[in-house]
N, C-alpha and C positions, 0 to 999 in steps of 0.2 A: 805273450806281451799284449798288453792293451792296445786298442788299434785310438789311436788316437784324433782319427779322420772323420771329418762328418758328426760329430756330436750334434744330440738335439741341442737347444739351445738351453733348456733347463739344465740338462746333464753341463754343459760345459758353463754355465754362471755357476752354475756348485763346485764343479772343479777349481776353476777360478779363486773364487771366494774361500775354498778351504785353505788357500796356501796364504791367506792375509790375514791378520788380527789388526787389534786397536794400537793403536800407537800412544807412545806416553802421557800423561797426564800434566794442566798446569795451574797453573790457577793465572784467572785475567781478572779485571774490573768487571763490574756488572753491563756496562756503558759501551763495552766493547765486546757484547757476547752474541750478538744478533749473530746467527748462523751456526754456531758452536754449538756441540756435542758435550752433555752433560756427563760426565766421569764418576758423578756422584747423585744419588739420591739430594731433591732441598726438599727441607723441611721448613715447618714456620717456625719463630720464634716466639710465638705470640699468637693471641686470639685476633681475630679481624672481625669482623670491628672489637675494641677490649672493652669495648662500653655498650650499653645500650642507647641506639641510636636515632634521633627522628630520621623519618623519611621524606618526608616534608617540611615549607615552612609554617609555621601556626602555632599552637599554643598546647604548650603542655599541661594536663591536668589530670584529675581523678575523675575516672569514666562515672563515677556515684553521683558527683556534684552539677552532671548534666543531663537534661538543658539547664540552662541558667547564668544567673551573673555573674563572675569571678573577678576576687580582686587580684591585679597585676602585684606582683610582690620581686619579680627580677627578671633575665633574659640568660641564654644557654646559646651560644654559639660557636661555631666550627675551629676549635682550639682551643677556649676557656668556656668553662663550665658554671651553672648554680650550683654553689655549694647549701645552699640548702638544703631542706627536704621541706616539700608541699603540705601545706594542713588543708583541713577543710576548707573549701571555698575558694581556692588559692588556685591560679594560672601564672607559669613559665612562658614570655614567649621566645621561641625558641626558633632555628633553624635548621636545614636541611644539613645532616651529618652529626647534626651536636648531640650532646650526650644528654642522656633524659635525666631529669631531676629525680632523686629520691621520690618514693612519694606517688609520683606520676604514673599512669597505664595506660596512656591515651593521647594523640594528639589528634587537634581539629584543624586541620588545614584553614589558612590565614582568610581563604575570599570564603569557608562558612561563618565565618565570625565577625561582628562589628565591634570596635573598641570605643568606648567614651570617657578620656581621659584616666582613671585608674583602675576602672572596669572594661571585661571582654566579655559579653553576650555569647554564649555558644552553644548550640544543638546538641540531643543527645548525641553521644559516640561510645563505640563499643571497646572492650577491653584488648589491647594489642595494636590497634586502629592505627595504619600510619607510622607504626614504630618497628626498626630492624634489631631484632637481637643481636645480645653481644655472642661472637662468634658466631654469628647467621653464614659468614663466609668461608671460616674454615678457624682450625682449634691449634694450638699451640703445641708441638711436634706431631704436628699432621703432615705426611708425606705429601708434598700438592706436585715434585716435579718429577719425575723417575731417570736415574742413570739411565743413559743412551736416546734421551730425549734432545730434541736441535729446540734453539732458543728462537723463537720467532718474536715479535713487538707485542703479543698478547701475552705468552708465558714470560717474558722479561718482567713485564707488568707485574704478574704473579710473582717471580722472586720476589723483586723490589718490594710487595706488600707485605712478602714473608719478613721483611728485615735483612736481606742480603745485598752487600754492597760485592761480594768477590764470589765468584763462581767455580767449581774444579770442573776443566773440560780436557777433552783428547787434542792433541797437536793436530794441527793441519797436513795433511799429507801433502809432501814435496814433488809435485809432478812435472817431469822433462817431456817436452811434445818435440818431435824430430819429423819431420818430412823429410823427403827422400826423394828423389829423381832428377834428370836433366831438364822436364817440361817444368819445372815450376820455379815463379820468380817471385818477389816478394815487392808487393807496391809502395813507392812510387816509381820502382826502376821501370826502365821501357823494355817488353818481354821481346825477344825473337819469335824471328816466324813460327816457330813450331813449341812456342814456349806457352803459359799460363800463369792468370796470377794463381796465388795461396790462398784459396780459401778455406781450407781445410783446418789448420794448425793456428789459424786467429780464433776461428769459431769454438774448436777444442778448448783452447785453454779459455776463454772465456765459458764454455760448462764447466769446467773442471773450479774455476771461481764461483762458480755460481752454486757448485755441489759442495761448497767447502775446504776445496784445497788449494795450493799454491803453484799458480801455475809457470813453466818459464819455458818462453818459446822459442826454440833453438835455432840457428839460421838454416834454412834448407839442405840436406848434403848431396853433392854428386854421386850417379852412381858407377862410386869405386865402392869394391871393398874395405879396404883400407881405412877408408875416410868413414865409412860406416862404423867401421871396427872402434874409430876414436871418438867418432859423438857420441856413441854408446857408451865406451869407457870412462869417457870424463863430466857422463850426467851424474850433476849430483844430486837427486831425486829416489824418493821412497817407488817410486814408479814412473817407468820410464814409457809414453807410448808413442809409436812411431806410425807414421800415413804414408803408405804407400811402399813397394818392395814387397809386402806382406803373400805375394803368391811363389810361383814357383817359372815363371818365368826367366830369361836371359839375363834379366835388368834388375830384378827384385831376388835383394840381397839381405836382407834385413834377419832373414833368419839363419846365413851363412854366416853373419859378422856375430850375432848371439851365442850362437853355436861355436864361435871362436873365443868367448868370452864365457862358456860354462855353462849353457843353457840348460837347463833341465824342461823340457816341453811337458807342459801339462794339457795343450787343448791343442791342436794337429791343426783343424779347419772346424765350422760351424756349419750344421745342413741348417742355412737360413738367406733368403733374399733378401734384398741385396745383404753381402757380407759374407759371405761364403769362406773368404782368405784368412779370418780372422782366425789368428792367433794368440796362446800365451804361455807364460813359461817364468821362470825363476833363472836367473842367473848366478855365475858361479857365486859372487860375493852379497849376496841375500836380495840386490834388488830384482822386483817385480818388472816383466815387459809385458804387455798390449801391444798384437800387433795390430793396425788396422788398415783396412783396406784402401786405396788413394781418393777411387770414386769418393767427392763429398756427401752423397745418400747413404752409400755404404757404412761411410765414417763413422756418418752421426747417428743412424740405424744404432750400429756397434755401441756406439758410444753410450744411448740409452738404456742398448739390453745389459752392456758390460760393467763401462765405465760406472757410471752411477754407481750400480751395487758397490763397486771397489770402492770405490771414495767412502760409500757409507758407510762400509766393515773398518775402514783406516780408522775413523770417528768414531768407532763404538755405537753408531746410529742404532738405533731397534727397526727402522722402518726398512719393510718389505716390498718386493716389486708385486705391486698389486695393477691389474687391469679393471676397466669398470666395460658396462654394455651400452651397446645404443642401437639402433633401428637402421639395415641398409638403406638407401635412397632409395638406390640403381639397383637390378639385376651384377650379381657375378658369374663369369663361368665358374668351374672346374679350377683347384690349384691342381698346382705338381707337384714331386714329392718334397721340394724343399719350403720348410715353415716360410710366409711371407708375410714381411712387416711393411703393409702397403701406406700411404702419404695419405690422410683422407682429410677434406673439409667437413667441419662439425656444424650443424645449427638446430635450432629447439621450435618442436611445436605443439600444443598443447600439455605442455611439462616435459615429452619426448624428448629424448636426445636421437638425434639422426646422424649418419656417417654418409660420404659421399666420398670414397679412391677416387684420386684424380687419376685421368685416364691415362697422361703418361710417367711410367715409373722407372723411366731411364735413370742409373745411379748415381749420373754426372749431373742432376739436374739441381742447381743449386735456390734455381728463384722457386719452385716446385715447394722442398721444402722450406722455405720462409714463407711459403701461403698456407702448409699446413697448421691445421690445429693437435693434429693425432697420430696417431702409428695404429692401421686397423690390422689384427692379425691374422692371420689364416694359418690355420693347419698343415704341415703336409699330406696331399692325397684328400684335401675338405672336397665335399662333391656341389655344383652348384648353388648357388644362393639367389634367393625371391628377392624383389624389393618386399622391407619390411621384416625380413628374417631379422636374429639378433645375431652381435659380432663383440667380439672381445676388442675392445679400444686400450690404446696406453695414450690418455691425453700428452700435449707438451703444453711444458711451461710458455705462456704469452703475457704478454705486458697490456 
C-alpha cells in the first residue's frame, strides 16, 4: 500500500488535483464575467477594425497630390463615414478611428496642415502614413480567447470587441470552510481566558473569493466528535476545507469524523513547513476535503500551495503554479529536511528583485504574514545561501 505520509509537496498537489475536474458549464452576461473561467474558445465575429481606419486627426488624401493645395470636398468621422471616393486634388477631413475614404492612402495629421476656407495646404506624406488597417487588430473567426482562460478587464475588452455580449464559463466551485476547536471565538464576542479570535476561516474564504469560488463560512465547531461528524455532513459544498483538528493529536478530530463519513485518504500529511498536518481525501458521497492546519501561517502556506490549484482545476483554469526568482538579501543557514515556504519582504534595485525571510517564522504569526509580499522556498536538505544567491519566490497577491 502506498505510504501516504510525508509526500513532497509536488507529489501531493498532483494527488490532489487528479481526484478534481471542471465542474459544469453556464453561460452568464459578458458584464458579469470578471473572474470566470472560459468553457469555451471566443472567437471574433468580425474584422477589427472592418474598415480602414485613420489614426489620427487630419486629412485624408492621395499621397501623389502632396505637397500641395487640396480642395475640402467632405469629412469622415468616428460612426459616419464619406461616402465618396477622393479624385485628384481632393482632401477628407477626417478623424481619429473614422473610416478612410475611398480613394485615400494617407493622412496628414491636423497641426502639419493649414486650412484656408475650402483649401488644406499639406506636406508631402507617404503611402500608409497615419492610417490602421482594416483587421490590423484581429480577423473575423480568429480564436483571440482560448477555453480555460479567467476573464480579466483587459480580455473582457477583447470579447466585447469580438461581438460577444454572453460568455460559456465553468461554475464556481462551492466551498464550506469549518474551523474546529474550543480556542477559537468568532468577533465580536468576548473570547475566554484561553480562547482566540478566528482568523483563519475569514481570511480563507475571502481566497477562496478571490480564486473564483463561493465561499461559506461555517460557525466554528467544538471539539466533539459528533459535532464534527455533522458540519461535515451537512456542508453543502463541491469542497469542503477545515482549519484546525487536521493532526493527530487528543483534540484534532477532523480526520476521525471524515473517516466516519467515507473518507478515501489521498495525501496522509505534506513533508513541508509550516503545514506538515495537511490533509486530503474524497468522501464517501463525492465531496472533496482539505484538511488544513489551525496555525494561520500554516493555513495560508497550504492554502496557496493547495487550495489555489483546486479551485483552478474546479474552473477548468489552464494556469499553472509557476515560481518566479529574485536575489537573497541576508545570508541563510542550512534547511532541514522538510521543504520551507518561508514569509519574505520583496524590494527592487536596479531592475533586481530582492527577497528578505523575515526573521521570525512562527506559524501562529498572523501580522507577519500581512507584511509579507512572497512565500520564498527552500528545498529540503538546501545547503546554505550567500546574500545575493538566487531563490525561488511564489509572490502574493497585494493590493
Amino acid at each position: 500500500m502506498t505510504d501516504l505520509r510525508l509526500l513532497p509537496v509536488e507529489d501531493a498537489r498532483a494527488r490532489m488535483l487528479a481526484e478534481v475536474g471542471a465542474l459544469p458549464t453556464e453561460t452568464i452576461l459578458l458584464n458579469a464575467a470578471i473572474g470566470r473561467v472560459l468553457a469555451q474558445d471566443v472567437a471574433a465575429i468580425r474584422d477589427q477594425p472592418p474598415f480602414t481606419a485613420s489614426a489620427m486627426d487630419g486629412w485624408a488624401l492621395r499621397s501623389a497630390d502632396a505637397p500641395g493645395a487640396l480642395r475640402i470636398v467632405g469629412e469622415s468621422a468616428a460612426g459616419h463615414g464619406y461616402d465618396g471616393a477622393l479624385g485628384a486634388g481632393q482632401a477628407v477631413r477626417i478623424f481619429t478611428g473614422a473610416a478612410v475614404p475611398a480613394g485615400a492612402d494617407t493622412v496628414v495629421i491636423q497641426e502639419d496642415a493649414t486650412r484656408e476656407g475650402d483649401l488644406v495646404t499639406v506636406p508631402a506624406s507617404m503611402v500608409g502614413e497615419n492610417i490602421r488597417p482594416a483587421a490590423g487588430d484581429f480577423r473575423a473567426g480568429q480564436a483571440l480567447l482560448a477555453k480555460g482562460t479567467r476573464i480579466d478587464p483587459w480580455r473582457l475588452s477583447l470579447a466585447a470587441s469580438a461581438g460577444r455580449s454572453e460568455l460559456s464559463v465553468h461554475a464556481r466551485p462551492r466551498v464550506a470552510i469549518v474551523s474546529t476547536g474550543e480556542e477559537i471565538v468568532e468577533a465580536p464576542a468576548a473570547p475566554g481566558p484561553y480562547q482566540i479570535y478566528d482568523s483563519g476561516a475569514p481570511a480563507l474564504a475571502a481566497m477562496v473569493e478571490a480564486w473564483g469560488g463561493v465561499a461559506a463560512k461555517l460557525k466554528p465547531v467544538r471539539d466533539e466528535l459528533d459535532a464534527v461528524i455533522e458540519a461535515l455532513r451537512t456542508a453543502d459544498a463541491d469542497l469542503i476545507v477545515t482549519v484546525g483538528g487536521a493532526s493527530v493529536g487528543d483534540h484534532d478530530l477532523v480526520r476521525a469524523a471524515a473517516e466516519a463519513l467515507g473518507l478515501s485518504l489521498k495525501v496522509g500529511s505534506v513533508n513541508v513547513r509550516p503545514g506538515k498536518p495537511t490533509f486530503f481525501g474524497v468522501l464517501g458521497d463525492g465531496r472533496k476535503l482539505l484538511g488544513l492546519p489551525g496555525n494561520p501561517a500554516s493555513a495560508f502556506v497550504c492554502a496557496e500551495l493547495f487550495l489555489k490549484p483546486l479551485l483552478a482545476k474546479f474552473q477548468g483554469a489552464t494556469s499553472q503554479f509557476s515560481l518566479a526568482s529574485a536575489r537573497l538579501v541576508k545570508p541563510l543557514g542550512a534547511n532541514g529536511p522538510r521543504e520551507h515556504w518561508m514569509r519574505a519582504k520583496l524590494s527592487y534595485e536596479d531592475g533586481a528583485v530582492l527577497a528578505e525571510p523575515y526573521r521570525d517564522q512562527d506559524s501562529s504569526l498572523v501580522s507577519v504574514f500581512a507584511a509579507a509580499d512572497a512565500l520564498l522556498r527552500r528545498p529540503g536538505g538546501a545547503p546554505a545561501l550567500q546574500a545575493g544567491d538566487l531563490v525561488e519566490i511564489l509572490p502574493l497577491a497585494r493590493g
